[in-house]
C-alpha positions as CSV (number, residue, x, y, z in Angstrom):
1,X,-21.7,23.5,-10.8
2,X,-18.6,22.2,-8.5
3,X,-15.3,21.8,-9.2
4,X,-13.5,18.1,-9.2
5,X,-10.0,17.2,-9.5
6,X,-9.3,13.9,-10.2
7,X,-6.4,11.8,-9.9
8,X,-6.5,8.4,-10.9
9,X,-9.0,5.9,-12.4
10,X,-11.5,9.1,-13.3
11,X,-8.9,10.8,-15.1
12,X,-8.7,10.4,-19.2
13,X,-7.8,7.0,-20.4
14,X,-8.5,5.2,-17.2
15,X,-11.4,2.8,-16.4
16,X,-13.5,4.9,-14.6
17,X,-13.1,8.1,-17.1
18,X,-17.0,7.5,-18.5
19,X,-17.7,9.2,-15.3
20,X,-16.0,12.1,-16.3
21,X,-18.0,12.2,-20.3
22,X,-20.1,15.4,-20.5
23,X,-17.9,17.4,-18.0
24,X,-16.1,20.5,-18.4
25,X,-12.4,19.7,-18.8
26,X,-10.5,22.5,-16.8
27,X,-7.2,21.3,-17.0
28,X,-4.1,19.7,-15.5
29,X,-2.9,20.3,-12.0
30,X,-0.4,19.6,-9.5
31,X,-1.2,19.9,-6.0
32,X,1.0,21.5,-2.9
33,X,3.7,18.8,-1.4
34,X,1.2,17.9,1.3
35,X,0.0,14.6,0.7
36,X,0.5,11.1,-0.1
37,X,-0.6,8.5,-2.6
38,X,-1.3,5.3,-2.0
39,X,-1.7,2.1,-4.1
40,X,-5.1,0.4,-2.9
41,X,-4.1,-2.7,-6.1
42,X,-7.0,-1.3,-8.5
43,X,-6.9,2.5,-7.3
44,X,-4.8,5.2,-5.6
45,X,-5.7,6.8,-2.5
46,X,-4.4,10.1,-1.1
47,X,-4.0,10.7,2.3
48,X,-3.3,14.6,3.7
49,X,0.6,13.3,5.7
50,X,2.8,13.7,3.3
51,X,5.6,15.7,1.4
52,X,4.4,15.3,-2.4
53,X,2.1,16.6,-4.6
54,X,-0.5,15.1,-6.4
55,X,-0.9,15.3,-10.5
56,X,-5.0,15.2,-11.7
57,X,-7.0,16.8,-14.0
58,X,-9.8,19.4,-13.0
59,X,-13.3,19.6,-14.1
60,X,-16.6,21.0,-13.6
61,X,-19.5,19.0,-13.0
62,X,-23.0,19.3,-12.2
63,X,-24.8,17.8,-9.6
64,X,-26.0,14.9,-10.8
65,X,-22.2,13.9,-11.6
66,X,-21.4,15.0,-8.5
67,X,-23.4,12.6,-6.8
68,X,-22.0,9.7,-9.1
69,X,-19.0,10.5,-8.2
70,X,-20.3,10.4,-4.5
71,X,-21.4,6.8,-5.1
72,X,-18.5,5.3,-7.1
73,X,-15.8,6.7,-4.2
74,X,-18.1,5.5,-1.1
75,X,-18.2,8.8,0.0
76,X,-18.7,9.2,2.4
77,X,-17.5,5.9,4.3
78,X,-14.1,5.3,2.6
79,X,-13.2,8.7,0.6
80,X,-13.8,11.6,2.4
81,X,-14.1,15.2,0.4
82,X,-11.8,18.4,1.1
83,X,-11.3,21.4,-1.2
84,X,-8.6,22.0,-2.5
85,X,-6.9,25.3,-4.7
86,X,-6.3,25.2,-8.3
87,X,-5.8,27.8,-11.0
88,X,-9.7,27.5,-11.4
89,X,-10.6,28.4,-8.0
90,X,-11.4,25.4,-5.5
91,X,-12.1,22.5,-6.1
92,X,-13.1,18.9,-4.1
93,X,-10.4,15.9,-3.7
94,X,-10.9,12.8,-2.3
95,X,-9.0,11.5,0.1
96,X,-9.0,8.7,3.1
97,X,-7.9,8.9,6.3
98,X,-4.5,8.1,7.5
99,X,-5.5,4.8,9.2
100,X,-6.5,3.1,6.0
101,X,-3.2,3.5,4.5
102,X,-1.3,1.9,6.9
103,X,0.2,-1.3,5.4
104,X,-0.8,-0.2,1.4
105,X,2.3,0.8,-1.0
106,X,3.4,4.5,-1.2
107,X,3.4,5.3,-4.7
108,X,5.0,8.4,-6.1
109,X,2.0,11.5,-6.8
110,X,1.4,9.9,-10.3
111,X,-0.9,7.4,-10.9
112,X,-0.6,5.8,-14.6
């Protein structure tokens, strides 16, 4: 089992949240003020420069979500994975790099 923590379009009530049925719901979280958020138009995007934290939810998945997940964030060619700590031990975020938010609209660590 891994740990996610989510952030936008996979957290509940978004579009992408049937990606998220069948997981363990961990909780809310707020990250350290290290990052950034990023409006890509239809998703956020974090990168790791940056003074503000991050709100999500954290689950467990297994595997075979995992690997979903994988797929619908073009890991590993546009969202790259890092671990991050949260009240249930670590768990994965994905982020992009730096360079691919050059130009795209800082948003504050919300995303609707």
């Amino acid at each position: 089992m891994n740990r996610v923590f989510v952030y936008g379009t996979l957290k509940r009530g978004q579009r992408n949240d049937h990606f998220m049925h069948g997981a363990e719901y961990l909780g809310l979280h707020r990250t350290e003020e290290i990052y950034s958020l990023y409006d890509f138009e239809d998703y956020p995007a974090v990168c790791l420069r940056g003074a503000h934290s991050i709100s999500g939810e954290v689950y467990r998945i297994d595997d075979r979500q995992f690997l979903a997940l994988d797929d619908l964030e073009w890991y590993p060619h546009f969202y790259q994975r890092i671990e991050i700590p949260t009240a249930w031990g670590d768990a994965w975020m994905y982020i992009v790099k730096f360079r691919l938010c050059r130009g795209k609209r800082q948003v504050p660590g919300d995303w609707p």
